[in-house]
N, C-alpha and C positions, 0 to 999 in steps of 0.2 A: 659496486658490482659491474658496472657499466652497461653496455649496448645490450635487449636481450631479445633473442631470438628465437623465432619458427622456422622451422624448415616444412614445406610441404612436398611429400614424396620420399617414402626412404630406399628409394632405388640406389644402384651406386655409383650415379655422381654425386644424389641426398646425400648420401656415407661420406664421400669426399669431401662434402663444403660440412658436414659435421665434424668431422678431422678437424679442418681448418678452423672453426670457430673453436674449436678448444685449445689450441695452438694461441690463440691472440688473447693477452690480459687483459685487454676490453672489452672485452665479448663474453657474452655466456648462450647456450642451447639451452631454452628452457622449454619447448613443445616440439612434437612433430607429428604431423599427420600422414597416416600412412593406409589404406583401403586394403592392403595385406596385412593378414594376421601376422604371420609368421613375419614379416620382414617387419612389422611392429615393435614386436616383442623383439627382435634379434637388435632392432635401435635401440630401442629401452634399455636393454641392459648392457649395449655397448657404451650410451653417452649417461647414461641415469637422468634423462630427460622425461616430462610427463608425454603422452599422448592424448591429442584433442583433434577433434574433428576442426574441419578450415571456419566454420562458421565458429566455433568456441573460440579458433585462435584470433579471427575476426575483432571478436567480442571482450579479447581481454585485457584487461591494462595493464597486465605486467608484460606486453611487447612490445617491443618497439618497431622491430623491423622482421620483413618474413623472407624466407629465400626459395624461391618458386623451381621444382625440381618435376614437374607435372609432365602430361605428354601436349606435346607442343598444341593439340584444339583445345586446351583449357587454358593456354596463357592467357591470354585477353579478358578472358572475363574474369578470372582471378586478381590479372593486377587492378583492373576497374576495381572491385571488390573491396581489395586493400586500400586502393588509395583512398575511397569512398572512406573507410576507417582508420587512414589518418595515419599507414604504418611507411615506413620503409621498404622499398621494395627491390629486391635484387633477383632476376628473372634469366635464368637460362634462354639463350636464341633457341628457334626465333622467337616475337612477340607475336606473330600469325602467322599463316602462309598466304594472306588475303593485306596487298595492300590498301586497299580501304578500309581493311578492319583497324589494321595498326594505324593511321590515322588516326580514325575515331578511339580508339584507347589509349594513344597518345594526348588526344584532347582533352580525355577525362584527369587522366596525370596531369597537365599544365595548368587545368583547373583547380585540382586540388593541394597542387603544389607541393606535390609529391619526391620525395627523395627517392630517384631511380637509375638503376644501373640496367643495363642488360650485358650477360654474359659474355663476352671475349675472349677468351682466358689468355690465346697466343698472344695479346699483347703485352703480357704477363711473363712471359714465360725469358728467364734470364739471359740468356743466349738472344731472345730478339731485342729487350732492352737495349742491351748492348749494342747490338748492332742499330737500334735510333740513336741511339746514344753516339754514338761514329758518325753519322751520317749528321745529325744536329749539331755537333763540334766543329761540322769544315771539315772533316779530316779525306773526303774524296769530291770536294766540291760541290758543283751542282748535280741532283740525279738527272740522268739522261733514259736508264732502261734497268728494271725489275726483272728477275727472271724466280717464280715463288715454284717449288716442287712439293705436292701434297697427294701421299700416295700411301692409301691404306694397306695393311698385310692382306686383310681379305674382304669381304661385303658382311653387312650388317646382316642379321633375319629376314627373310623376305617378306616377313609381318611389319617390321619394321618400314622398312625399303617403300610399301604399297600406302606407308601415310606419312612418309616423310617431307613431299612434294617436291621431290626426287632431287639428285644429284646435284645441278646447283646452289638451292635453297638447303637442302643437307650437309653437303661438305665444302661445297668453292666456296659457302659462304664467307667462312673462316676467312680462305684467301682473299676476295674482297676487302673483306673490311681491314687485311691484315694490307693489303696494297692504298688505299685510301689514307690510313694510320703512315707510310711509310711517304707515299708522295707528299703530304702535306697540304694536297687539294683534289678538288676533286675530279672526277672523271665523266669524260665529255663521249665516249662512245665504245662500244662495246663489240665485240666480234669472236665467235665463237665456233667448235664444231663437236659434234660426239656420236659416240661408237660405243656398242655392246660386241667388246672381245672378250670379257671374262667369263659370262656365264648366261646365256641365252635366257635363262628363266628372269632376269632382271629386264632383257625386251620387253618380255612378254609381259612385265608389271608396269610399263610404259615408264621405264627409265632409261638411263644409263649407264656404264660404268670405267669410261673412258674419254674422257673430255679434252679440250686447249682451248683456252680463251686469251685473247688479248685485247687492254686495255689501253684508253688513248685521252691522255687531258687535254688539255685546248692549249696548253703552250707544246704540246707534242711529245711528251712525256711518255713513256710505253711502259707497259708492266705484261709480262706471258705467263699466263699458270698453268701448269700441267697436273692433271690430275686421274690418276687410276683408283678401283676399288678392289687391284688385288698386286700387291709388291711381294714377290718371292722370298727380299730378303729382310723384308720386316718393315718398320714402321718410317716411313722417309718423307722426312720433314726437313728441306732447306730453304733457304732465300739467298739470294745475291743479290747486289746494287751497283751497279755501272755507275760512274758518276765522271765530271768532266777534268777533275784531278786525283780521279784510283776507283778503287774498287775496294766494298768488304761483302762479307758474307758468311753467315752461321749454319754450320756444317752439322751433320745428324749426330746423336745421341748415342753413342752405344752401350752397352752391360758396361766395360768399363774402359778406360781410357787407356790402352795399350796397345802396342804393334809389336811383332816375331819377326825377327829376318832369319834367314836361314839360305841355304843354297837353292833350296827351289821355291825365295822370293819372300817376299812378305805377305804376313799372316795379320787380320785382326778379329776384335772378338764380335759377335751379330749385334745389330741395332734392336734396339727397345722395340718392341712387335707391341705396344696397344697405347693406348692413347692416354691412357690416365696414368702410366708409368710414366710415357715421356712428359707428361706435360704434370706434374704432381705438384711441383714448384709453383708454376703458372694459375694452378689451382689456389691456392695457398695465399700467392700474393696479390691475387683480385678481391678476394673475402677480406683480405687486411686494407687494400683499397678502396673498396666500399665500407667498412665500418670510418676506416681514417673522414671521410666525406661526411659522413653525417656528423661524425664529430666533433670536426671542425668548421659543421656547415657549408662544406664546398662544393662544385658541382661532380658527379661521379665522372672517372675519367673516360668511362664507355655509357654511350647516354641510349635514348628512346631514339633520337635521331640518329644514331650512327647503325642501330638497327635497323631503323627504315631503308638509310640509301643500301646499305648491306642488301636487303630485300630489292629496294629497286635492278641493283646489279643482276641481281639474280636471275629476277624475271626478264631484264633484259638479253641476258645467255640464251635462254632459254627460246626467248623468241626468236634471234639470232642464229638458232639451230633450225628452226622453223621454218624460217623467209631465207635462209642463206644470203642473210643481208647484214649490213653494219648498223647495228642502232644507237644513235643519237640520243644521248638526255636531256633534259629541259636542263 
């Protein structure tokens, strides 16, 4: 039967990584916990999987691993939880919004020697492959400068937005760890700015929704991200890489791959507008990554640590809007 699984949370990215476990012949959904009725019952009779509360999934030995789909102040003590009980655990970012907490629940995983992934999905996603893939072959040298664009259609709920712990830690985070993943090492200082031009109500919830940050490793390496919370023309997701013999870079996503010419120019058709369209693949192939890892015993290719410094970046943004200074990492 192979690998078998809990999902807790059947929101819809739960639904997504349930997709995905059905999709893989080593995998089966065999619980899910979900604290809505309705969206219970609409899992249940989408995967014919049982429902149990986290303490039952805990407790049972027909799982092996759980896939933590929760809101982000329960991760931490959920994966302690698990790993305490001996499963596999694969955990949507972040692991906290408190870097001392993901420390300490970091130390309980390494304790128990726990099989864990945290979520990434963009490094996942075929088009960025690819492009590591380019860049690990030689084929433009050494990287010299990063330029990552990440720029939503519009802002999340402002329910959301007030416990997200705001724009860095919510969306640059991605870029981070997707910049980290591409240099190869890591990053020695941070420097940032941001602005509320979208929509004033996201001030007032002491965020923002207009940022630039750039990144600097100790051999001098740069990486720019730009990122909005509101793109007119839909969901814009690119990267580029400089490097000291070329250049590659993976270009946005659209409905579908065509161009019009015509007398008054070229026409093509809108970009993917939400996030789990564009990245549906990306979804897909980190769930087959994390089952591939346990299976063969190996370490997950997105760890507990690549969370944390992810986290560190973050808050180092963060500050760096702050102090309107450059901050330095250990």
């Amino acid at each position: 039967m192979g690998l078998k699984f809990a999902i807790l949370g059947a929101g819809r990215i739960g639904i997504v990584h349930a997709q995905a476990i059905r999709m893989i012949s080593g995998a089966k959904l065999v619980a899910m916990a979900e604290t809505s009725e309705k969206a219970a019952k609409s899992a249940q009779l989408a995967f014919g999987c049982d429902l149990r509360s986290i303490d039952q999934i805990a407790e049972s030995p027909d799982i092996d691993a759980v896939i933590i789909c929760t809101p982000t102040d329960t991760h931490a003590d959920l994966i302690e939880k698990f790993a305490m009980a001996g499963k596999a655990i694969f955990c949507e970012k972040p692991i906290d919004l408190d870097v001392a907490r993901v420390r300490e629940c970091l130390t309980v995983v390494h304790k128990c020697k726990t099989k864990f992934m945290v979520g990434f999905n963009r490094r996942f996603d075929p088009d960025f492959m690819a492009l590591k893939s380019a860049i690990d072959d030689g084929h433009i040298g050494d990287i010299e400068m990063i330029a990552i664009t990440s720029r939503d259609p519009s802002a999340p709920p402002y329910e959301y937005i007030s416990r997200s712990g705001g724009i860095f830690r919510d969306m640059t985070i991605h870029d981070f760890d997707m910049a980290r993943w591409l240099f190869g090492e890591e990053v020695e200082s941070v420097q940032a700015v941001a602005s509320v031009l979208t929509d004033p109500k996201i001030g007032e919830l002491n965020d923002y929704d207009s940022v630039s940050v750039i990144l600097c490793t100790a051999s001098g390496r740069q990486c720019t991200i730009s990122n909005s919370r509101r793109a007119t023309y839909g969901y814009d997701q690119r990267i580029e890489v400089h490097g000291s013999q070329g250049m590659v870079q993976a270009k946005n996503t659209k409905n579908s791959n065509i161009e019009i010419a015509g007398s008054k120019g070229f026409k093509s058709p809108p970009l993917l507008d939400f996030f789990m369209t564009r990245y549906q693949a990306a979804y897909a192939n980190e769930i087959a990554a994390f089952v591939k890892a346990i299976a063969q015993n190996s370490e997950p290719p997105t760890s507990g640590n690549d969370g944390l410094k992810a986290l560190l970046l973050a808050d180092s943004a963060a500050l760096a809007v702050q102090t309107g200074k450059s901050i330095k990492l250990a």
